[in-house]
C-alpha positions in Angstrom: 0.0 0.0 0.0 2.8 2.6 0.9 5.0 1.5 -1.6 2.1 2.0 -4.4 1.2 5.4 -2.9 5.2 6.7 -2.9 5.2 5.0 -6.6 2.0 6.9 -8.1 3.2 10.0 -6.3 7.0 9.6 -7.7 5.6 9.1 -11.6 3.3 12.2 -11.1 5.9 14.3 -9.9 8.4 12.9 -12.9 5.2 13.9 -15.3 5.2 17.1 -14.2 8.4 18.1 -14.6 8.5 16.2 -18.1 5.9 18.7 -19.1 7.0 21.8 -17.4 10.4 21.0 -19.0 8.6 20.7 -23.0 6.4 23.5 -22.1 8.9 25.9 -20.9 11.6 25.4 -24.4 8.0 25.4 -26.7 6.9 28.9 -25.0 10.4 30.5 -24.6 10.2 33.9 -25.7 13.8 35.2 -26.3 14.9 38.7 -25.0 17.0 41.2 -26.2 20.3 40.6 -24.1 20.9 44.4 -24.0 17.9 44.5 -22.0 19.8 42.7 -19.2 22.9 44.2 -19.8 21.3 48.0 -19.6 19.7 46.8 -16.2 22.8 45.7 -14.6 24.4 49.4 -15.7 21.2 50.3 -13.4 21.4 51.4 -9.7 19.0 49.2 -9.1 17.7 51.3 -6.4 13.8 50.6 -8.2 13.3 54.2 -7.2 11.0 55.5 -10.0 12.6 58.9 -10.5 12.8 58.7 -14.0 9.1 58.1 -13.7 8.8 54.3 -14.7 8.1 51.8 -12.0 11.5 50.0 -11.8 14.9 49.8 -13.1 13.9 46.9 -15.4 11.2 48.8 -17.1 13.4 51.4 -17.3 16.2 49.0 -19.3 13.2 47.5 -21.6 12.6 51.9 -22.4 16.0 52.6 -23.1 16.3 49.8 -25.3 12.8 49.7 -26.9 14.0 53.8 -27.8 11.5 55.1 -25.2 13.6 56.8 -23.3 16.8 58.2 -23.6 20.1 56.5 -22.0 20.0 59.5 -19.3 17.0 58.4 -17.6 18.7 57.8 -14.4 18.8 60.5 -12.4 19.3 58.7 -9.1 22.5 56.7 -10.6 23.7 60.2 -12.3 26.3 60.7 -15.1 28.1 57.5 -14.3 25.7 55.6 -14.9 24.3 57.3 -17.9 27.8 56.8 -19.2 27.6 52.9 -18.4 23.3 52.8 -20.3 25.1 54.9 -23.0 28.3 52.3 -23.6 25.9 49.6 -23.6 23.9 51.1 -26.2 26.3 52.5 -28.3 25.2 55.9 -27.5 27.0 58.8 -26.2 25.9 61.2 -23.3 26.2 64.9 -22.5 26.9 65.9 -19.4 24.0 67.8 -17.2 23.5 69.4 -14.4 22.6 66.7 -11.5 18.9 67.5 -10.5 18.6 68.1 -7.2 14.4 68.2 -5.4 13.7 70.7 -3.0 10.6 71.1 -0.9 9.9 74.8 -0.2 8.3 73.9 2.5 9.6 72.1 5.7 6.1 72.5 8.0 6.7 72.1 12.3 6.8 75.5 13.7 7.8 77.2 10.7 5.0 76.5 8.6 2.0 79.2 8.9 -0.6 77.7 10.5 -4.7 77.4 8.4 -6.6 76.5 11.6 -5.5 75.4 15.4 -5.8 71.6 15.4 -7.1 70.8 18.8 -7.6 66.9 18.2 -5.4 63.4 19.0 -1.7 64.3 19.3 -0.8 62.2 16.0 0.0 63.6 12.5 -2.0 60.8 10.9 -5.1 62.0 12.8 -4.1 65.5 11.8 -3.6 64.8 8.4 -6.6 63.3 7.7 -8.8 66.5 8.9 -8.0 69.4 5.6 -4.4 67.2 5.1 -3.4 69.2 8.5 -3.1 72.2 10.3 0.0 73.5 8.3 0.2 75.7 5.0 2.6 73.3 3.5 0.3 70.1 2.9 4.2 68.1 2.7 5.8 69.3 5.5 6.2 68.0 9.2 3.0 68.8 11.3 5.3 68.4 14.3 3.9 66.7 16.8 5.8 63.5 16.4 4.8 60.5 15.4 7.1 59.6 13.5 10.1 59.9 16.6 7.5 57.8 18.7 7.3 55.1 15.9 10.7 54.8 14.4 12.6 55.1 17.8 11.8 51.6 18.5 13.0 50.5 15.0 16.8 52.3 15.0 18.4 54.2 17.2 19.1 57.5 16.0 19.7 61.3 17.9 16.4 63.5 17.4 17.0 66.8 16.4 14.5 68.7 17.6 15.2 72.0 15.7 12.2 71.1 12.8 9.8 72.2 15.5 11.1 75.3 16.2 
């Protein structure tokens, strides 16, 4: 009886991997190698700054001719330089873009109403997207030093709420 059952169960596995094996060289669909090649020039950081989700969609872009070979911005001009070698291209040099938030919100930020409510920016920033003028900003009361305390040490400056 058990060796029947181990028997059956051993020539269904061996089936299955007969036919994944067929089924996988039938419905192979062959990939430009640059493709691969562009990725690993990649930061891989999956950071969407160029606006694409991912580094690999980024790779299939720049190869497919949707996008140029500077998408990059978070691996900047070496990188370009290493999409552009791999494509046969050549890149100019630019100016590295830098994002800055004009606003920084705690005590700084102008106030639209006095929030009288839970002391916790998610409860704050679900009534008008909080208290502050700047909607992306710190609201200042701490949550996030209360959460992330716990997680890694790290020295609190408290000069944001000022």
């Amino acid at each position: 009886m058990i060796t029947s059952s181990a028997l059956l169960l051993l020539g269904l596995g061996f089936s299955a991997a007969v036919i994944l094996s067929v089924a996988s060289r039938l419905l192979y669909i062959e990939e430009d190698p640059r493709i691969r090649d562009v990725e690993m020039a990649l930061p891989g950081a999956n950071c969407g700054g160029c606006g694409l989700p991912g580094c690999a969609a980024a790779a299939k872009a720049i190869v497919e001719g949707k996008a140029p070979a500077d998408v990059c911005i978070a691996g900047g001009m070496d990188t370009n330089r290493m999409v552009a070698e791999v494509m046969g291209l050549k890149v100019e040099y630019k100016e590295p873009q830098i994002a800055m938030v004009r606003c920084i919100g705690g005590k700084r930020a102008d106030q639209l109403y006095i929030y009288e409510g839970a002391q916790d920016c998610r409860a704050q920033a679900r009534l008008y997207e909080g208290s502050k003028q700047c909607t992306l900003g710190c609201l200042g009361l701490g949550s996030c030093v209360k959460r992330y305390a716990l997680l890694k040490p790290f020295t609190w400056d408290r000069t944001i709420y000022r």
